[in-house]
MIVOZA-359831 format. One line per field, with one value per residue (C-alpha): residue in one letter; x, y, z. Coordinates in Angstrom, 3 decimals. Example, Ala and Ser with C-alpha at 12.3 -4.5 7.8 and 13.67 -1.06 7.14 Angstrom:
! MIVOZA-359831
rest	(A, S)
u	(12.300, 13.670)
v	(-4.500, -1.060)
w	(7.800, 7.140)
! end
This chain:
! MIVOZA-359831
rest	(X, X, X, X, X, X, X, X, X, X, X, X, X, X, X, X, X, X, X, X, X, X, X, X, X, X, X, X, X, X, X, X, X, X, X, X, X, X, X, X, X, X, X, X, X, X, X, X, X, X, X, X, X, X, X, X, X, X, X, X, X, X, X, X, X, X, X, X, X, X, X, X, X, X, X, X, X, X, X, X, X, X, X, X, X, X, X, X, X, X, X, X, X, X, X, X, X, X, X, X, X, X, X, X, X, X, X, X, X, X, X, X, X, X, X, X, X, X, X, X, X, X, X, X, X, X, X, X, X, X, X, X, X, X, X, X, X, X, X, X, X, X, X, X, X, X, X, X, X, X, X, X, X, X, X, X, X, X, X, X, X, X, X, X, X, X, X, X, X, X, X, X, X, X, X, X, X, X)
u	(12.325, 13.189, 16.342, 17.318, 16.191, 17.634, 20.856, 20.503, 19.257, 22.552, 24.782, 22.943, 23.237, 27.236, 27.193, 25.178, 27.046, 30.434, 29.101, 27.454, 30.543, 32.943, 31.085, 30.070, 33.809, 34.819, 32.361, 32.940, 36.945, 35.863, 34.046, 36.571, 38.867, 37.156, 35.869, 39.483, 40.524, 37.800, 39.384, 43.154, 43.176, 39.514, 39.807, 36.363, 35.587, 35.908, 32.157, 31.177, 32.795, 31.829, 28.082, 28.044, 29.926, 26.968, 24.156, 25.574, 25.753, 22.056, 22.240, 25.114, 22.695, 20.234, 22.808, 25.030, 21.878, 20.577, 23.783, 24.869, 21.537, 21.888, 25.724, 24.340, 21.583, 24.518, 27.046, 24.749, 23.145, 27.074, 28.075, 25.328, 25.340, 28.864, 29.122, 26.197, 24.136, 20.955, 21.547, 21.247, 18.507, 16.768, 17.236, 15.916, 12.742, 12.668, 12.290, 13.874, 10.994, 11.091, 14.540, 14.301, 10.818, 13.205, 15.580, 12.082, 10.605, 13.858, 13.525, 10.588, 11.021, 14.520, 11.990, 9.788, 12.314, 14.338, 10.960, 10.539, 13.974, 13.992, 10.297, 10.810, 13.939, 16.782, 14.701, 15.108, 18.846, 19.016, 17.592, 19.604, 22.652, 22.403, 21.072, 24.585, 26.220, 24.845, 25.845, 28.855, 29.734, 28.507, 31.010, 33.854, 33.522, 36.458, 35.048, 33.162, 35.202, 37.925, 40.723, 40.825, 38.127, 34.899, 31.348, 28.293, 25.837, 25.174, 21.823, 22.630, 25.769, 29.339, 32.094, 35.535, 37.624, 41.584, 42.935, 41.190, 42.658, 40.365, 37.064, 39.140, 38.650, 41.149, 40.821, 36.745, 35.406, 31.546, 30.005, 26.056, 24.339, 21.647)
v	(-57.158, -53.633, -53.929, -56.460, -53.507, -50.829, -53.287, -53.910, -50.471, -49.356, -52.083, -50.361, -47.016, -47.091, -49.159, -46.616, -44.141, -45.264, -46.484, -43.400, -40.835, -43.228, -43.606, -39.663, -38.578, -40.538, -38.657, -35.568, -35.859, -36.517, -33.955, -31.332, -32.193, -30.724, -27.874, -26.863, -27.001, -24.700, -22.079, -22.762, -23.119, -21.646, -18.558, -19.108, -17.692, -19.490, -18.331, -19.399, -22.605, -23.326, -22.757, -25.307, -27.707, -26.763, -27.308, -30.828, -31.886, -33.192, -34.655, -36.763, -37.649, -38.787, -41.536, -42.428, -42.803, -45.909, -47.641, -46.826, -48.291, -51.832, -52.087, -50.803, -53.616, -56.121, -55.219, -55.560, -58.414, -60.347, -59.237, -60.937, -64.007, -63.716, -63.976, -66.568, -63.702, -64.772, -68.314, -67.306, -65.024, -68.250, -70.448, -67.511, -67.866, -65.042, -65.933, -64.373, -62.618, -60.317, -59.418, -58.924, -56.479, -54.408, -53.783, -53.536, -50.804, -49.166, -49.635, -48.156, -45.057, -44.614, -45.009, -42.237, -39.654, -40.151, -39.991, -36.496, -35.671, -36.976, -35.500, -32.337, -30.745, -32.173, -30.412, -27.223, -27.770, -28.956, -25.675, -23.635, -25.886, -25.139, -21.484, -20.817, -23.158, -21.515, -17.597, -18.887, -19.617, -16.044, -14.883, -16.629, -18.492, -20.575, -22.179, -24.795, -24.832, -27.121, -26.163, -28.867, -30.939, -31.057, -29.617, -31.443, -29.524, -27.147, -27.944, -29.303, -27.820, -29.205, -26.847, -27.058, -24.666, -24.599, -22.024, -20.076, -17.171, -15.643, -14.327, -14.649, -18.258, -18.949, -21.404, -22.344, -24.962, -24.687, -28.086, -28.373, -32.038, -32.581)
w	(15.725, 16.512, 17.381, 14.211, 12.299, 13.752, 13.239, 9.736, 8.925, 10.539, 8.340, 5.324, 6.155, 6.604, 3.329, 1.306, 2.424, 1.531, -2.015, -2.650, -1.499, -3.515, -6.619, -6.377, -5.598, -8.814, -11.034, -9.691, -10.804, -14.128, -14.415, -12.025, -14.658, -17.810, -15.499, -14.541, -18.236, -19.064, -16.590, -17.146, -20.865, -21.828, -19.916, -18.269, -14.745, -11.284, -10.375, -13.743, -13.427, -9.969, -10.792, -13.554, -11.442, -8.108, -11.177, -12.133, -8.251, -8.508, -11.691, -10.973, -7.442, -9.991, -11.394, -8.232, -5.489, -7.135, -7.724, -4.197, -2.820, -4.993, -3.589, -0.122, -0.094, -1.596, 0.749, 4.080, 3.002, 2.114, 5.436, 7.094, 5.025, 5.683, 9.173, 9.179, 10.781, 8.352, 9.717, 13.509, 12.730, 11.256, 13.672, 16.176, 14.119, 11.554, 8.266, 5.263, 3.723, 7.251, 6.753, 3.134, 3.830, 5.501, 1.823, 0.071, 1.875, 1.852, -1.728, -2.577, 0.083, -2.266, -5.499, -4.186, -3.483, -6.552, -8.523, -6.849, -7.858, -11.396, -11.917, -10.074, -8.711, -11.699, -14.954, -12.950, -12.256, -15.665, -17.395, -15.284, -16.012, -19.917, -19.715, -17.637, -20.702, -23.162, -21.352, -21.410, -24.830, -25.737, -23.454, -24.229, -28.023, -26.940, -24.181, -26.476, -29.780, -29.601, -32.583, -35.466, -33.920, -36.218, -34.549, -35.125, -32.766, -35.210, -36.987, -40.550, -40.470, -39.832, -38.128, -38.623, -37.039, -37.558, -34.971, -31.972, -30.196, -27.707, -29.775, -33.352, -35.293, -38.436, -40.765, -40.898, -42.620, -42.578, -44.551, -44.633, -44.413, -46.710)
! end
């Protein structure tokens, strides 16, 4: 039984990983992209930039770790009913429910460490992440008004702002909700 797990711990393992760098890599472009507009257009700085992008790492861990371990489980189990690997192992006497213990202790190892994440490593990240955010925008007012788009994160108030040029804003519109 040892080696049969080592085996399908292996299958897993290069599944997960592949899932979990592709799906990663995929939101980290999205998110290189607005980070690289905020230095070429915004005039923000590379170290400023690069620490919100090192801040968001573990959040985006906190979204792409469980999808990677579903497709990892998915993946290694359609590769072994593929190859009728789950048929052999049946007819060598193992049942299902010992191959599938396997996934669910892997499972709920997975649960444990992302709960520790979740609970206490991401607020942390997460406080630093908007503390940097929000020293940001008082350095550089640009960096999170957009010209002619309308601002909602403002209270009861609605922000309109026509033109931007470094610190300056033309044109505001300033509406308050009631």
């Amino acid at each position: 039984m040892k080696i049969l797990r080592n085996y399908i711990l292996k299958d897993f393992f290069s599944a997960f990983t592949f899932s979990l760098l592709s799906i990663t890599m995929v939101m980290v472009l999205g998110n290189l992209i607005k980070l690289s507009d905020m230095v070429i257009r915004k005039g923000v700085a590379l170290n400023d930039a690069v620490m919100l992008f090192l801040f968001f790492i573990p959040y985006l861990l906190g979204f792409t770790i469980p999808l990677s371990l579903l497709l990892g489980i998915l993946l290694s189990l359609g590769r072994l009913i593929a190859d009728n690997e789950i048929v052999a192992m049946h007819v060598a006497g193992i049942s299902l429910g010992r191959i599938l213990r396997i996934f669910l202790i892997l499972g709920i190892i997975f649960s444990m460490c992302l709960f520790i994440l979740n609970d206490k490593i991401l607020p942390n990240f997460h406080y630093r992440y908007y503390q940097r955010i929000k020293n940001l925008y008082r350095k550089n007012l640009s960096a999170i008004i957009e010209p002619g788009v309308f601002l909602e994160n403002f209270g009861n108030y609605i922000l309109y702002v026509g033109d931007v040029k470094g610190n300056k804003l033309k044109n505001i519109f300033i509406y308050q909700i009631e």
